[in-house]
N, C-alpha and C positions, 0 to 999 in steps of 0.2 A: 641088367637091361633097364630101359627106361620105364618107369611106371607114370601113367598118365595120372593128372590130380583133377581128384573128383568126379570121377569115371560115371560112378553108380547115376547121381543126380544129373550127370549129363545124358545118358541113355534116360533116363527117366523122362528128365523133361524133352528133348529134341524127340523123342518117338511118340509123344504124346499128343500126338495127331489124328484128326479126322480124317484123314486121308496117309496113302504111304508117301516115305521119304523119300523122292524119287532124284533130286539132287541137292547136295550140300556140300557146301566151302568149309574146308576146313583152314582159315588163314591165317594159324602160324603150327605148318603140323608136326615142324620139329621130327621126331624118329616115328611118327605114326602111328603113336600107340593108341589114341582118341579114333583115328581114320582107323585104324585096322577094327576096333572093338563096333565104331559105327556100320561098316560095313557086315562085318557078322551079323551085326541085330538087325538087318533088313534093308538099310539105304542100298539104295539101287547106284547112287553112282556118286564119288567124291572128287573133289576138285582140289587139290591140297599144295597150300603155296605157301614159301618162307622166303627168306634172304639170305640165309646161311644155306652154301651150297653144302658143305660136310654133313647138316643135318639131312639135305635132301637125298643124300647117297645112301643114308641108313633107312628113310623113310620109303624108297625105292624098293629096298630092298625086303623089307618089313611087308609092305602093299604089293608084293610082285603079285602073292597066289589069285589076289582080286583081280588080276590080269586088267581089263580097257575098262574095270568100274572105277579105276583110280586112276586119275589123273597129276602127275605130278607136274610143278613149272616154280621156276627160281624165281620170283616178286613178292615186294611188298605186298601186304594184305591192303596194304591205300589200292592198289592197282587191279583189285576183284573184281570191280564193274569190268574193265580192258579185258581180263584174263577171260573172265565167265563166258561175255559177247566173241571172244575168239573161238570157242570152242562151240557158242548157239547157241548160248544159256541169256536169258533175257530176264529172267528171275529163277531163282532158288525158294525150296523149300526151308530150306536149316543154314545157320554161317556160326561158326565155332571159333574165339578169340580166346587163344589162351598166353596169357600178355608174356611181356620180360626175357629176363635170361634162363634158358633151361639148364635143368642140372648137369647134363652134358657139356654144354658149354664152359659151365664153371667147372667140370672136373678136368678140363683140356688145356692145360696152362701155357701154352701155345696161343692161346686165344686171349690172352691176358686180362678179361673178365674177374679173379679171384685172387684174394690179396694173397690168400695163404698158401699159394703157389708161384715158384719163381716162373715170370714169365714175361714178353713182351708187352709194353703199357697200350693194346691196340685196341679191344673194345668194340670192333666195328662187325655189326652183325652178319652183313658178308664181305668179309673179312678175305685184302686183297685186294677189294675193288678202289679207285681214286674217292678220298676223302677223309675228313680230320679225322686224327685217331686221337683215344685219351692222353697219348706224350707231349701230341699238340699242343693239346688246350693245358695241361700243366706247366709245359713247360715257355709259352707264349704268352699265355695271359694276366692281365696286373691283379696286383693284392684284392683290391673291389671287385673286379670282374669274377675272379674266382670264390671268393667271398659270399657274391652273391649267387654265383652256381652252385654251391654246397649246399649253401638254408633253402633256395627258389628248390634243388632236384630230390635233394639228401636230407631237406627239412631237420637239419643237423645244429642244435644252437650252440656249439663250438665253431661255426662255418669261420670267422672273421679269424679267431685265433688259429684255427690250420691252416688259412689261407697265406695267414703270413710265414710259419712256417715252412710251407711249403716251397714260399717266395724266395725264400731265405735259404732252402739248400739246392735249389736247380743247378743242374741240369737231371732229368731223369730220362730213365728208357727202361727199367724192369718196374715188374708190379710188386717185387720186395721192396727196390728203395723207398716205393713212395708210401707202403704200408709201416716200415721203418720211421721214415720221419714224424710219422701220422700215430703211431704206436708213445715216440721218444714226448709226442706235445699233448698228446691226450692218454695217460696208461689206459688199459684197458678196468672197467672197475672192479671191484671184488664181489665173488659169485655171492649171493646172498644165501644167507642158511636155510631161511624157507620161499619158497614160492607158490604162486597162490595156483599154477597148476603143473603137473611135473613134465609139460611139455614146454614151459618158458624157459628161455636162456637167455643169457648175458649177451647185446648185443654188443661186436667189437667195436672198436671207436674209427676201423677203417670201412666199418659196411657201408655207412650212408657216403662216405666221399667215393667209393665206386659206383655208389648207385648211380651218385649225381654224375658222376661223368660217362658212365654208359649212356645213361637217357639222354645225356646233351651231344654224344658223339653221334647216335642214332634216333637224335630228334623224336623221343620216341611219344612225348604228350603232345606235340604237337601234331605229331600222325595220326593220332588216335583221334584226337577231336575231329579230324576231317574225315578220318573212316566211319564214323556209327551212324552219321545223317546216311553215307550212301550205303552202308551194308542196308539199313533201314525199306531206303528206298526200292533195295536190290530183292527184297524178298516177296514173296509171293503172300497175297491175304491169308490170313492164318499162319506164316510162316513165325519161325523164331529164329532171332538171338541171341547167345550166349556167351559170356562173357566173364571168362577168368581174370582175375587180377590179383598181384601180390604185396601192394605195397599203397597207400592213403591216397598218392597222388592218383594214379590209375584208376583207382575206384572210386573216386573222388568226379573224374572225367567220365564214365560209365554213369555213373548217380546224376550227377546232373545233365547230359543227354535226355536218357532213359527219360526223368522227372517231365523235361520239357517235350520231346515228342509223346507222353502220355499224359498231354494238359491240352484241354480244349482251348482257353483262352488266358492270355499273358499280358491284358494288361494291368496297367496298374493297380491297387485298389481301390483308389479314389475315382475309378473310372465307372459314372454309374452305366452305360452300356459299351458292350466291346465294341470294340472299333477295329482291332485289332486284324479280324480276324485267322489267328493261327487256331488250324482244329487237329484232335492228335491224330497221329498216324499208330499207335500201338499202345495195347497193355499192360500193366506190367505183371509180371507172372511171379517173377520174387519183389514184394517190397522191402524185405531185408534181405541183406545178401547169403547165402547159403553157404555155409564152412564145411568144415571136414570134419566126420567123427574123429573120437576119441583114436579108435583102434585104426583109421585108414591112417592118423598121424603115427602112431606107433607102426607101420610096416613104412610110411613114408614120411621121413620129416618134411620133405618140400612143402608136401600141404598144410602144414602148420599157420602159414598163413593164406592161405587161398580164401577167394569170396568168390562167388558165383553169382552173378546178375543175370534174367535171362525177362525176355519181351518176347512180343508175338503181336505181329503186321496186323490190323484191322482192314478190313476192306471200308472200299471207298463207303459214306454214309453209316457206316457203323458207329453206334456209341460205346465209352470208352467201361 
């Protein structure tokens, strides 16, 4: 079964309210593990949205006993504000982003997310509908372009040298060949004899070129940056934010968000009075991001690398 990451500090912080939870978004709820445990601790009513229809069928099924406090519907989490306003939500209490590809996803080699499974090169988070998949973009796009979606996604400084071979053996359609190729021009390295904690491993030399082409098939930094201004907007004074993420670039786009709608003023520094005026709307409640213990990463490796950002709406005239 699915184990939600970072369970505890999520119930902690989203129930840590002067008032009850009376609705929250959970917008990517995946198999419902986060919505099922939120709804036990007291929210009165969940809204839970994804793109991958296969996960909504599990999450459905998960959330049935909460009967009409859970709401499920197939959309992006960009498309909260629409979905909320459909149902007579004008603001929320709580909104729950827990990023990426779930471990579901990756154990479904049918869904071609994971290298170390034979499967379709498709990547598309609902998966099915018209639009690029990663066979596409491997198999269409030139040496540079790809090149530069490896290092820009997969922050990979191999990107220029797989790029080319990659160029070099097309055609592909499984997510063996191209881990194959990717395997044959980068080996993977030798495990080291010590490490400095016995939860780190050798990353493969094909993680970051799937990462890169999930994100760029599912756009998925660029969704993000457009979703945190409106979840922001979406939530009620006092309400919070929170914000899973597993990889630099995601938390990277969380972090600087968060920074700027928790800044009174942005301009310059040479500027001796604002002019600006931008005042913040939230603040921050983790300024470092919050991991996973020891022992939650020993029953789950998923969370090995999770961070946890979370914010909370000021009301109008509030100081930060």
């Amino acid at each position: 079964m699915h184990i939600p990451v970072l369970l505890d500090p999520i119930l902690d912080h989203l129930l840590a309210l002067d008032r009850p939870v009376t609705r929250l978004i959970d917008g990517t709820v995946g198999a419902g593990g986060h919505s099922a445990a939120l709804l036990e601790a007291g929210v009165e009513q969940v809204l839970g949205l994804d793109r991958d229809p296969t996960a909504l069928k599990l999450a459905a099924e998960r959330l049935a006993p909460f009967g009409v406090r859970a709401q499920i519907v197939q959309a992006s989490y960009a498309q909260m504000t629409v979905e909320a306003a459909r149902i007579g939500w004008d603001a929320v209490d709580a909104i729950l982003l827990d990023l990426g590809v779930s471990s579901m996803q990756l154990d479904t080699p049918a869904r071609g997310f994971a290298f170390r499974h034979e499967g379709p090169l498709d990547m598309r988070f609902d998966a099915g509908s018209p639009g690029t998949t990663a066979a596409d973009l491997v198999n269409t796009l030139d040496e540079d372009e790809l090149a530069d979606l490896f290092y820009r996604y997969g922050e990979d400084p191999a990107g220029r040298k797989l790029a080319r071979a990659v160029v070099r053996a097309r055609p592909y359609q499984t997510t063996r060949e191209l881990a194959a190729v990717i395997e044959a021009a980068v080996p993977p390295p030798r495990p080291r004899a010590r490490r400095k904690s016995p939860h780190q491993s050798t990353i493969h030399p094909a993680t970051r070129v799937f990462q890169a082409l999930r994100i760029a098939v599912n756009d998925e930094l660029n969704v993000l940056e457009r979703t945190l201004p409106a979840a922001i907007d979406l939530l009620k004074p006092g309400g919070r934010l929170a914000v899973i993420s597993f990889h630099s670039l995601e938390d990277r786009i969380a972090k600087t968000a968060f920074k700027l709608a928790s800044t009174d003023c942005i301009c310059p520094p040479k500027v001796p009075v604002c002019v600006c005026g931008h005042r913040a709307s939230v603040r921050l409640i983790t300024r470092k991001p919050l991991t996973a213990t020891d022992e939650e990463i020993t029953r789950n490796a998923r969370s090995r690398s999770a961070k946890l950002r979370i914010v909370e709406k000021l009301a109008d005239g509030e100081l930060v």
